[in-house]
N, C-alpha and C positions, 0 to 999 in steps of 0.2 A: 467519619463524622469529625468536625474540626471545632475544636475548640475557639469560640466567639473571641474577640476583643473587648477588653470591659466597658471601652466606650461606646461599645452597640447594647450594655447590657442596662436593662432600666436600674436603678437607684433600687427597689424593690426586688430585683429578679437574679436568682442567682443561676450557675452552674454545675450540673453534677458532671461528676468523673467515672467511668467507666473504668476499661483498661487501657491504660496511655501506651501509643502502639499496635493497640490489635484493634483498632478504629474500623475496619475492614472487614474483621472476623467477627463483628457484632452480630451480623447475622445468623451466623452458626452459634456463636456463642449465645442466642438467646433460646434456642433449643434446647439446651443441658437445662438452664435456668429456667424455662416452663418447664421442662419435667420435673426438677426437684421441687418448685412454687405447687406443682400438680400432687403431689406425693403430700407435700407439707398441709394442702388442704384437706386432701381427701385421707392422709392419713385420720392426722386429730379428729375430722368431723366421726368415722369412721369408731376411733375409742370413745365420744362422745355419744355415740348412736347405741353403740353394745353397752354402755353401761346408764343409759337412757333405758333402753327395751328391757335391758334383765334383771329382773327381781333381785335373785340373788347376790350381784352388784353390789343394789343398795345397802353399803359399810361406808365407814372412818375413810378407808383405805382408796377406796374405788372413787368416793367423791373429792378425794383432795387428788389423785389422778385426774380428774374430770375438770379441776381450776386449773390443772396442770395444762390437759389438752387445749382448753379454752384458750388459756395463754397464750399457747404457741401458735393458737388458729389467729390471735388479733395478730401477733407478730407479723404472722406473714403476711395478712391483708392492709397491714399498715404501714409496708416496704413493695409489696409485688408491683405498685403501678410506676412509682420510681424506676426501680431497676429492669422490668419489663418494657416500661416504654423508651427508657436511655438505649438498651439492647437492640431493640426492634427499631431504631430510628424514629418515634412517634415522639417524643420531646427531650431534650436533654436540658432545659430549665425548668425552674422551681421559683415562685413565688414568695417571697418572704413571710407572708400567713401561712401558704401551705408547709414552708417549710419548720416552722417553731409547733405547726401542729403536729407534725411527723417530728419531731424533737419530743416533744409531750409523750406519744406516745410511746415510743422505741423502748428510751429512757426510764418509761412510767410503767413497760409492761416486763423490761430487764429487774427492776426492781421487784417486782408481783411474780417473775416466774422466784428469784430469788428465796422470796418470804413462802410460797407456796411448795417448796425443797425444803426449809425449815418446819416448814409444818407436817408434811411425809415425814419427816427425822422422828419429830416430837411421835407421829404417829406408830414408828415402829417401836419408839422406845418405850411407849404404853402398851403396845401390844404384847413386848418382848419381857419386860422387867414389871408389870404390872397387870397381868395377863387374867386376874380375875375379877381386876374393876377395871376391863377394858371400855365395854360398853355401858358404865354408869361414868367413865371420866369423859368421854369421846360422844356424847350425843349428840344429835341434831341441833341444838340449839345454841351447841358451842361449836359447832363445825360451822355453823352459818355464824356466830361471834368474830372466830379466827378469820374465815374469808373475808367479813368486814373490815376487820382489820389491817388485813395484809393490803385489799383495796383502798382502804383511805390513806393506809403508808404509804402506797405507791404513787398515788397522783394527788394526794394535799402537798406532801412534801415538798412534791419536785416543782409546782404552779410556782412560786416565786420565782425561780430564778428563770424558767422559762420565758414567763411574762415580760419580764424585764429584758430578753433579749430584740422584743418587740419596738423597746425605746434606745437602742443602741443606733449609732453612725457607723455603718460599716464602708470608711474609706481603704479597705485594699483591693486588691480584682477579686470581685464575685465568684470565684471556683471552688468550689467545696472539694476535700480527697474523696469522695466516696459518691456511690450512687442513689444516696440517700441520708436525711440530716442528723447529724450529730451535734448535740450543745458544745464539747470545745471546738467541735468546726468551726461556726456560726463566732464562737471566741477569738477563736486566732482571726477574724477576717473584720475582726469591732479594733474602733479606735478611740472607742468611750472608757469611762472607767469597770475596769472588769471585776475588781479585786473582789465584791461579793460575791457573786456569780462563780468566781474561782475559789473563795474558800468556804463559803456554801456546796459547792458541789463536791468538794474533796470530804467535807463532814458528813455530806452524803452519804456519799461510796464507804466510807468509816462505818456511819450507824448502819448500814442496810448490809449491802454486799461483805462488809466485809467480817462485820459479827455476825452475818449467819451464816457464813462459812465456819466461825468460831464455835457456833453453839451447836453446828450438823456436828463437826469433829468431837465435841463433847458429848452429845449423844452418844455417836458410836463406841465411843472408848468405855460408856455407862452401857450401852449394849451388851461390849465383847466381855466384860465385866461381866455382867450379868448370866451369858451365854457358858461361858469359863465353867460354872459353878453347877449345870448344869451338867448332870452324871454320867447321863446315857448320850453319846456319840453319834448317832441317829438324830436322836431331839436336839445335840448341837448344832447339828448339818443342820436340820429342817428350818428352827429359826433363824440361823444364818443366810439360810435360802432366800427365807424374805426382802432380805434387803438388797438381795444382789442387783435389780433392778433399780433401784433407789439411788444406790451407790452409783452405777454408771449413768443415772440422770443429773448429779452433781457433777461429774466428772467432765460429761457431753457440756454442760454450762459452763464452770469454772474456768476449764483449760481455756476456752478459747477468749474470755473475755481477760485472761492473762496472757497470755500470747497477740491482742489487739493491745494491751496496757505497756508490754513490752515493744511491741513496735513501735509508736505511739512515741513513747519514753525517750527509747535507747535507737530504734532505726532510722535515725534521720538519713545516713547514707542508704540506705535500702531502696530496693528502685518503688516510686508509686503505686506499680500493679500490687509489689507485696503488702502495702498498705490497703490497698482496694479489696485485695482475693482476703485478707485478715479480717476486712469490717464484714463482709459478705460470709464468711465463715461464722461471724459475729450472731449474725442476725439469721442465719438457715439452719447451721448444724444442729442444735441446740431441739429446733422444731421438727425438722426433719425426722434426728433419731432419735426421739423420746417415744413417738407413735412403734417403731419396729422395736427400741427395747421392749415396751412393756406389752407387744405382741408377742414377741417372740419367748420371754421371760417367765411371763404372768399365765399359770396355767389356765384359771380363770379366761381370760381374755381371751385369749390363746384358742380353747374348746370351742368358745361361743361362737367365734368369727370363721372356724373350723367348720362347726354347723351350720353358720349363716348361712358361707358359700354352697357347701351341701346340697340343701335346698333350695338355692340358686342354680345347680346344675341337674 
């Protein structure tokens, strides 16, 4: 699949990128990528269904897991026709509406898994350090408060500067790095003035991403604190247990949108694909293994989907 010349492309219409060079191998390579797109759906819907059907569930714990899975199910429904149809040969343009739509959300739902990891943190650190007014701090009413919240952080915020990529001149070639839209993509390819849009979004990633990376790691430290002082060796393990799933949902997140900020930054010499296979790692890892952490972790979880299949066979 070859990449268009910009003066075939409309004024409106951009370019995704694939892997530059394995133009050939698109076909194979959209295999791996339906299965993992396969997995990413049927995971999440999959934790959404077990803790839909099971009573027992119904907790703090289970339904901020459940904003979690949600999350990761838009994620992938809000990238798989992009990157599935560039793979399989079906379009390898994008529309400038569709693309500041799929900007909105990427952006908007990277933000929501964010604030929803902040809220699992606040969640074990109430259960862990405050363990007798768990369920008078943590009811229904403030679990549906915080999802509100984390929801209108996520996509009030980010509507300005989206918007306004709508009214930008983009004179350089319509190629975007990735097989799917990114706001400074969309940046680097404007020839308007950017400077709000650039330092709105850098205050962004400041207030969002990156205080609640600030305020997980002060949880845990109020945690391990907490845990410490704890006598019996057994009930330290056991509350530590909790979080082990938590912990490597932050982790599965963090790293990778560090390792795309690093490339990004510092890899201009790095060849394309390592920017392409980085944003793709961006947008899947995250959804993919959050469903088999907290299957395989969560014994909860774990039982039920045990018995499901059970009585499935």
């Amino acid at each position: 699949m070859s990449v268009l010349p910009d003066s075939k492309i409309s004024n409106s219409t951009f370019l995704l990128t694939g892997f530059p060079g394995l133009e050939r191998e698109y076909p194979w390579l959209s295999i791996p990528f339906s299965c993992i797109y396969t997995m990413v759906l049927s995971g999440n819907c999959l934790v959404l269904h077990v803790i839909h059907t099971e009573p027992s569930l119904h907790e703090p714990m289970f339904y901020f897991l459940a904003m979690l899975a949600l999350t990761d199910l838009c994620m992938g429904l809000s990238t798989v026709h992009t990157v599935l149809g560039l793979l399989c040969g079906l379009s390898q343009e994008i529309s400038l509406d569709v693309c500041i739509a799929q900007t909105f959300f990427v952006h908007g739902l990277s933000c929501m898994e964010s604030g929803v990891l902040l809220a699992m943190a606040f969640d074990r650190f109430t259960a862990i350090c405050y363990s007798l007014r768990y369920t008078s701090i943590l009811t229904n009413t403030r679990i549906i408060s915080i999802g509100m919240a984390i929801l209108g952080r996520s996509f009030l915020f980010s509507t300005a500067p989206i918007v306004r990529l709508k009214f930008f001149h983009y004179c350089r070639p319509h190629i975007l790095s990735h097989s799917f839209c990114l706001h400074q993509d969309l940046l680097r390819l404007a020839c308007s003035d950017i400077r709000f849009n650039s330092f709105y979004a850098l205050a962004l990633v400041i207030c969002t991403l990156l205080l609640d990376s600030v305020l997980i790691l002060i949880s845990y430290i109020l945690i391990l604190h907490s845990v410490l002082t704890i006598a019996s060796r057994e009930e330290r393990l056991k509350a530590l247990q909790t979080c082990v799933s938590h912990i490597c949902a932050v982790l599965v997140f963090y790293i990778p949108i560090i390792g795309l900020t690093m490339v990004h930054r510092f890899g201009k010499h790095l060849s394309p694909a390592v920017h392409v296979l980085m944003g793709n790692i961006y947008i899947l890892f995250p959804p993919l293994m959050n469903p088999i952490i907290y299957s395989v972790k969560t014994q909860q979880i774990r039982s039920r989907i045990q018995r499901w299949f059970t009585k499935q066979n």
